[in-house]
C-alpha positions in Angstrom: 23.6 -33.9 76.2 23.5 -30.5 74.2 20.7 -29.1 72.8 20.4 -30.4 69.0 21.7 -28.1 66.3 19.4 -26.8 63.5 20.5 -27.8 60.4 19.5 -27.3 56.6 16.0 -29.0 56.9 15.4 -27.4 60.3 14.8 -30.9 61.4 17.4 -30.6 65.0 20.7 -32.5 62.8 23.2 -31.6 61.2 25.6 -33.9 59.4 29.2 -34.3 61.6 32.3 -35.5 60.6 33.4 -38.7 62.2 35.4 -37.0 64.8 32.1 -35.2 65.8 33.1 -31.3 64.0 32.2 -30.5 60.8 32.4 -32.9 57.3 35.1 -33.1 55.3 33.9 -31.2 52.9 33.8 -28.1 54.7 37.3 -28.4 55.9 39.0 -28.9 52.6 39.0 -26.0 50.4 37.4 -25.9 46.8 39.5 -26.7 43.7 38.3 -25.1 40.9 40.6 -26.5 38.5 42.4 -23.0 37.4 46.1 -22.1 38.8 46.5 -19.5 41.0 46.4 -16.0 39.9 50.0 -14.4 39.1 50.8 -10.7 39.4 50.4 -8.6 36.4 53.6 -7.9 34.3 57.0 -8.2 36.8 55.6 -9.3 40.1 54.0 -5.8 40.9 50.8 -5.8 42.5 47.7 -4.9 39.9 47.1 -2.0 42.1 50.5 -0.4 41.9 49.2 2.4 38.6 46.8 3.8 41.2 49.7 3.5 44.1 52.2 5.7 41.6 48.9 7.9 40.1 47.5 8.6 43.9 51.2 9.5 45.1 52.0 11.9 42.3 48.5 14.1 42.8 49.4 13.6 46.3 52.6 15.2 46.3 51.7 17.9 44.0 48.4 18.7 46.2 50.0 19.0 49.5 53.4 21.2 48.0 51.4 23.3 46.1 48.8 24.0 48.8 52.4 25.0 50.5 53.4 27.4 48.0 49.8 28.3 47.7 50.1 29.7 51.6 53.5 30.9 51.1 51.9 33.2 48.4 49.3 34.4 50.3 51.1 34.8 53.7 54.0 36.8 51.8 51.9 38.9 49.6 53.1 37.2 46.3 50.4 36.4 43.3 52.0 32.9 41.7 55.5 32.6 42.6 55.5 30.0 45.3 52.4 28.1 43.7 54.2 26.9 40.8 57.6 26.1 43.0 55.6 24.2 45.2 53.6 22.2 42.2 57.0 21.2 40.8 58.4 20.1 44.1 55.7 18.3 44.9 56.0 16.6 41.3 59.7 15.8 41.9 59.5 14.2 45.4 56.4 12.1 44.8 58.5 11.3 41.7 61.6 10.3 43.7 59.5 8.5 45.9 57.8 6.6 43.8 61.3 5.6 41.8 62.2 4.4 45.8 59.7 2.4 46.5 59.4 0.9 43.3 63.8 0.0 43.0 63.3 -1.6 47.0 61.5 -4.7 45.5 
């Protein structure tokens, strides 16, 4: 025979289902009586502002960190800066438009 479990009380039991594992009432889940929560507006996931928001810095960081080492590896002051900022804007743009039309 195994050694008896502690339970609640610390007393050695703990209460068993009649098949010996755990009650019923920690195998069913809890009903609280609401439905389900449904997406926000269109099926799109609450997150997906901050999905769209985080790829459009994203995009404009990384190309105009580009254009900012294009500047300074050429000798320019601002020309490939602002080229690589709009670039940026337009493919996190287009790639947000992508991802969103694939749903």
């Amino acid at each position: 025979m195994s050694d008896p479990v502690p339970g609640p009380a610390g007393d050695g039991t703990r209460r068993r289902g009649p098949d010996g594992g755990p009650p019923e009432s920690a195998r069913t889940p809890q009903v609280s009586g609401r439905p389900p929560r449904q997406r926000a507006g269109g099926g799109h996931h609450p997150g997906e502002a901050w999905n769209v928001f985080g790829t459009l810095i994203a995009g404009m960081a990384f190309w105009g960190l580009v254009g900012f080492g294009a500047d300074r590896l050429f000798g320019f002051r601002a020309l490939f800066l602002p080229i690589g900022l709009a670039v940026g804007m337009a493919a996190a743009m287009y790639l947000v438009i992508y991802r969103l039309t694939q749903r």
